[in-house]
C-alpha positions in Angstrom: 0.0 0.0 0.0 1.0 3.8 -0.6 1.7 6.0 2.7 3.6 9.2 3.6 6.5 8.9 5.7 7.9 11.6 8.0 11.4 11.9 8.7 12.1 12.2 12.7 13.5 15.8 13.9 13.7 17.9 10.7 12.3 21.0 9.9 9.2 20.6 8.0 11.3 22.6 4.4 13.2 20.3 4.2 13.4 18.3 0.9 13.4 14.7 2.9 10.6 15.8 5.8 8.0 13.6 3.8 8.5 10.6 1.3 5.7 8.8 -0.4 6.8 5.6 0.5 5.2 1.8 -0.5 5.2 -0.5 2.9 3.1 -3.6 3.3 -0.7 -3.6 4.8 -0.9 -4.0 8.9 -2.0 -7.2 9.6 -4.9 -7.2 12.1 -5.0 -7.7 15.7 -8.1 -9.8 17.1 -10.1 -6.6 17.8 -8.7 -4.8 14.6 -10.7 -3.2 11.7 -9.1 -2.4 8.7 -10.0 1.2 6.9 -9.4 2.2 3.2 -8.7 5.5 4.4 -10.6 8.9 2.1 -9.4 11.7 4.5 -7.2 12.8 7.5 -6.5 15.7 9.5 -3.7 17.0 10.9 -3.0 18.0 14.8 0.2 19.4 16.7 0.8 15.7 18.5 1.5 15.1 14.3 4.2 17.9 14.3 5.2 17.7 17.8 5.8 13.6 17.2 7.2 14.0 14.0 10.2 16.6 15.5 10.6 14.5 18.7 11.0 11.4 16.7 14.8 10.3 16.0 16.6 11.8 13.2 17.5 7.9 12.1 13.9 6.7 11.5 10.8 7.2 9.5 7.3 7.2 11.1 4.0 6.9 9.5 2.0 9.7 10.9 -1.6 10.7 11.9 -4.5 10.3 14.3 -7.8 11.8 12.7 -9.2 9.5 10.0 -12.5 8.9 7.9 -12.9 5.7 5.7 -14.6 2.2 4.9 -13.9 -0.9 6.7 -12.3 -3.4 4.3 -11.2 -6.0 6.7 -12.1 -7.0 10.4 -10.5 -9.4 12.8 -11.6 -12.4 14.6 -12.6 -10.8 17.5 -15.1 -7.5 15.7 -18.2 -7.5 16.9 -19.5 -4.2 16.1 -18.7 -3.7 12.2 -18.8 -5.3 9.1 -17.2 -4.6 5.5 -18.6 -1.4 3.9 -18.9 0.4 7.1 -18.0 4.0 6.8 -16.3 4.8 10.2 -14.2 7.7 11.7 -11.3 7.4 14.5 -8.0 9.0 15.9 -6.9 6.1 16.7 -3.6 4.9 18.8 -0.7 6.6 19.4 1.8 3.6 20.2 0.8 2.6 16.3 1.4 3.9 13.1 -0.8 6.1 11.7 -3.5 7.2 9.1 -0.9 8.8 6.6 -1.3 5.6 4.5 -3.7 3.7 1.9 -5.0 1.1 4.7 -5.3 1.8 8.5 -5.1 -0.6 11.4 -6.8 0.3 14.2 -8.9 -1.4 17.6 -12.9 -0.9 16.9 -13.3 0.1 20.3 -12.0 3.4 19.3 -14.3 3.8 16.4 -17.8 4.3 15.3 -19.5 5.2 12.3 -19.3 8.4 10.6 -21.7 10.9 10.6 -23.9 10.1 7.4 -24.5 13.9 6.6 -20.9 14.7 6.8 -17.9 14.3 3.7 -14.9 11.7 4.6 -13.2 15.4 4.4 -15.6 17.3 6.8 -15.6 14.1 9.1 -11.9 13.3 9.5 -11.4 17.4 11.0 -13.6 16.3 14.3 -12.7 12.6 16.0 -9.4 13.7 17.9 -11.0 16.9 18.9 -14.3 16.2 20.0 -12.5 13.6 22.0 -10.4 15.8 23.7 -12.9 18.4 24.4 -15.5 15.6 25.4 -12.9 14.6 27.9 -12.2 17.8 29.4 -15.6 19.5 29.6 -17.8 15.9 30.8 -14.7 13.5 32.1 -12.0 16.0 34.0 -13.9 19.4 34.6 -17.0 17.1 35.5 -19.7 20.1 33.5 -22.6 18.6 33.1 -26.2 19.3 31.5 -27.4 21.2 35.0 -23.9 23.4 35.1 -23.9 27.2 35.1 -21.3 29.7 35.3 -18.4 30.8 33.4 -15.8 28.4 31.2 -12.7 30.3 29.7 -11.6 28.0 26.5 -8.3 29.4 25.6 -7.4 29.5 21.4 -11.2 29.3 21.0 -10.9 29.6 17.0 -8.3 26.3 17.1 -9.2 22.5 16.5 -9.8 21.8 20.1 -11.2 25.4 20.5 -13.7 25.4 17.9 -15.5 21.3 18.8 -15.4 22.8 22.5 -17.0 25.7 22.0 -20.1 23.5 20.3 -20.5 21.2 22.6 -20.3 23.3 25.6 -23.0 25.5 24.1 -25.5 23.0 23.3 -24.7 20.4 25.6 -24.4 22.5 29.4 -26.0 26.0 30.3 -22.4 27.4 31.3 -21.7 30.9 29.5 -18.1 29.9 27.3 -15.7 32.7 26.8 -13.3 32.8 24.2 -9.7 34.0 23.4 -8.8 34.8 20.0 -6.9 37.6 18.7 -6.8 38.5 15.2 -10.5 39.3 13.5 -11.1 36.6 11.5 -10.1 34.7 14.8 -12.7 36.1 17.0 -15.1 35.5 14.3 -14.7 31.8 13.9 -14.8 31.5 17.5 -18.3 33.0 18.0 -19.3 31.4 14.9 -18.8 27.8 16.8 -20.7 29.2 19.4 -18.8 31.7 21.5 -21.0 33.9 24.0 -18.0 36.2 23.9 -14.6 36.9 22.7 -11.2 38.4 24.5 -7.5 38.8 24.1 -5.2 36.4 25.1 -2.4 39.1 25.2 -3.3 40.5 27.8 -5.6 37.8 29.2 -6.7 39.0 33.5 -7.8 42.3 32.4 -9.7 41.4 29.7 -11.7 38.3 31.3 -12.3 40.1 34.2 -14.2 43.0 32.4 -16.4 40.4 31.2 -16.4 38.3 34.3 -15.3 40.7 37.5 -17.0 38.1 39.5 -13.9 35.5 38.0 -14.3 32.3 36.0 -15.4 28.7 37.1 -13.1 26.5 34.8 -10.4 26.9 32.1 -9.7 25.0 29.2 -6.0 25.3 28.4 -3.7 25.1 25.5 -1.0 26.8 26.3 -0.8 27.1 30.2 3.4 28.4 30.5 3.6 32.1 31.4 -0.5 31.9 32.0 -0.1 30.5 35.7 -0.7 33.5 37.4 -3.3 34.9 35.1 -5.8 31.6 35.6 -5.1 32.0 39.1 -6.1 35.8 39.2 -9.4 35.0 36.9 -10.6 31.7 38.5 -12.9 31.8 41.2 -12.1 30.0 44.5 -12.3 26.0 44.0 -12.0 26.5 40.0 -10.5 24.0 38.1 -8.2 23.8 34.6 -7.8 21.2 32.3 -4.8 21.2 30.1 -3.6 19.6 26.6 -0.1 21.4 26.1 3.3 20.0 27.8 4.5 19.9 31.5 8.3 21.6 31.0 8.4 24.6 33.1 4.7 24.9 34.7 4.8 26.5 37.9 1.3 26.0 39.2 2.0 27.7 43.2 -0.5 30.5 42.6 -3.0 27.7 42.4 -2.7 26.6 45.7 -4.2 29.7 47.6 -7.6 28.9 45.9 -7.4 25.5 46.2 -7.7 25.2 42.7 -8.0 21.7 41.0 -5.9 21.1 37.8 -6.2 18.5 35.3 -4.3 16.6 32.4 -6.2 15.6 29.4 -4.2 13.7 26.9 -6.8 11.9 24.6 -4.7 8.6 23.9 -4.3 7.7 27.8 -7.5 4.9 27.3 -5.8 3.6 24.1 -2.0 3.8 25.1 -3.1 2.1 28.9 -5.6 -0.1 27.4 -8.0 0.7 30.3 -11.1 -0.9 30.9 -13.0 1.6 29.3 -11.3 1.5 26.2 -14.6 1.3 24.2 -15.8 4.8 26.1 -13.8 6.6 23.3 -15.9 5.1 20.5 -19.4 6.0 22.4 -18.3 9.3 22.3 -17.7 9.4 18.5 -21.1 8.0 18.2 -22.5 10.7 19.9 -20.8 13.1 18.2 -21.8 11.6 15.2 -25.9 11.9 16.1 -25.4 15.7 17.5 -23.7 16.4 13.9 -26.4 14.5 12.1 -28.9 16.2 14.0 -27.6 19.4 12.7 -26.5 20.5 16.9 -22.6 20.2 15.2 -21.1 21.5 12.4 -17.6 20.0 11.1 -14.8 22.6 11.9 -12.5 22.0 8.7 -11.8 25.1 7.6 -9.2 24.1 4.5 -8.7 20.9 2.7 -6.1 19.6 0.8 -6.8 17.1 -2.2 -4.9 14.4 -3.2 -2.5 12.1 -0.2 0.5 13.0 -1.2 4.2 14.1 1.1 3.8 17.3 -0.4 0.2 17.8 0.9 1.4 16.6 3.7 3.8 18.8 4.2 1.9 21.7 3.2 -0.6 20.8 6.2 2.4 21.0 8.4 3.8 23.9 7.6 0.2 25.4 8.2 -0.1 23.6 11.9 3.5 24.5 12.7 2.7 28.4 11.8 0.5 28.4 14.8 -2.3 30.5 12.6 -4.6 28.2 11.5 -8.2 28.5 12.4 -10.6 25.3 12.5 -8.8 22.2 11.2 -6.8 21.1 8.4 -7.4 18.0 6.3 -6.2 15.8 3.8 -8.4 13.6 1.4 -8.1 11.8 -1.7 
């Protein structure tokens, strides 16, 4: 089968970043579908593995897919040949960036019939990570009110959260964005309002002088004291960006709570709940069906190729886009 392979710690210009490359089709675990794959998107964990993998190797890349199941395994219970499906899939495993895709059905469910492979494959590692955060860590529910901050409200994470938040809790959501077309996306996905990140305390707190009950964080270094000045005693934050350098002491005088949310912990751990990841995607499938959720691609490349690939890279790596980037044949 084709795929694109990414060479480990080089800068995305370079000639030999991306290779199409010919490598033979996974064979299948017991609990393993197999997925032509029509379409991928691209995240930071696909730059940030690519540049922390070693200069020696090769890695086939990507964790947002849409396709059609072409093969099970022994074990599959809960698909069948001609499926159409969507996923992120595993980190310990190669990735989508390839012709066929491996992956364990309990992190999969069908694809949202109104939705493009394209539009699909922008949402499954992002509406898992904001599921996560808002339902799983920060423990909002359909009976919370008050005030979530979602930091980078017009990125991939940003712009699912802000959707579901909105139509799935009574909590007012607050945005950060800077740049116009920014601030526009974000209250297009469903914003109640929209500040600066630059210079982040004075601006929530005109909004919210009474302080904010969680935050959603993406980039939490040199933001410590800032949550801490905005949240509300016995607030909580949820973060997705690295640990290097946190210093999280102006947390303790409000007792606030903080959380990690790193979307492959069921897969990596194989926990019990595993399967949890692909009841989500279901879900998310029916509220996008039902028209409650709209697909946040915002550009989308044609034709799996390295060059797209590296094209989609250089866009994630720029720190700019809004929405999602995908890749689809």
């Amino acid at each position: 089968m084709w795929a694109v392979g990414a060479r480990g710690s080089v800068e995305v210009e370079q000639q030999d970043a991306f290779e199409d490359v010919v490598v033979a089709v996974p064979d299948l675990r017991e609990r393993d579908v197999l997925v032509r794959v029509e379409a991928v998107s691209i995240n930071p964990v696909d730059t940030k593995t690519r540049l922390s993998t070693p200069a020696d190797q090769r890695r086939i890349l990507g964790w947002d897919a849409s396709g059609v199941v072409e093969a099970v395994g022994s074990g599959v219970e809960r698909f069948r040949l001609g499926d159409e499906v969507w996923y992120a899939g595993d980190i310990t495993r190669d990735g989508c960036d390839s012709e066929f895709h491996a992956v364990d059905e309990r992190l999969v469910a069908k694809k949202p019939r109104t939705l493009s492979h394209a539009s699909a494959a922008a949402l499954p590692l992002t509406a898992l990570t904001a599921w996560e955060s808002l339902f799983e860590r920060l423990q909002i529910d359909g009976g919370s009110s008050g005030t979530l901050l979602v930091m980078a409200g017009a990125g991939g994470v940003g712009s699912i959260m802000l959707q579901l938040a909105k139509r799935l809790t009574g909590v007012r959501v607050v945005a950060t964005a800077s740049r116009e077309d920014s601030r526009e996306w974000a209250v297009h996905m469903g914003a109640d309002a929209v500040v600066n990140h630059h210079d982040l305390a004075a601006s929530v707190s005109q909004l919210a002088p009474e302080g904010v009950d969680w935050v959603f964080s993406s980039h939490t270094r040199g933001n410590e004291a800032a949550y801490a000045e905005i949240l509300k005693p016995f607030g909580a934050v949820v973060a997705v960006d690295g640990a290097d350098g946190l210093d999280l002491a102006p947390f303790k005088s409000k007792s606030v709570a903080f959380h990690w949310e790193y979307m492959f912990t069921r897969a990596r751990y194989q926990t019990s709940d595993m399967g949890r990841q692909g009841e989500i995607l279901a879900e998310v499938a029916r509220l996008v069906d039902s028209g409650s959720v709209r697909s946040t691609m915002r550009t989308n490349l044609r034709g799996f190729s390295a060059e797209n690939l590296r094209k989609a890279h250089r866009m994630i790596e720029s720190g700019r886009t809004i929405g999602k980037v995908t890749v689809a044949r």
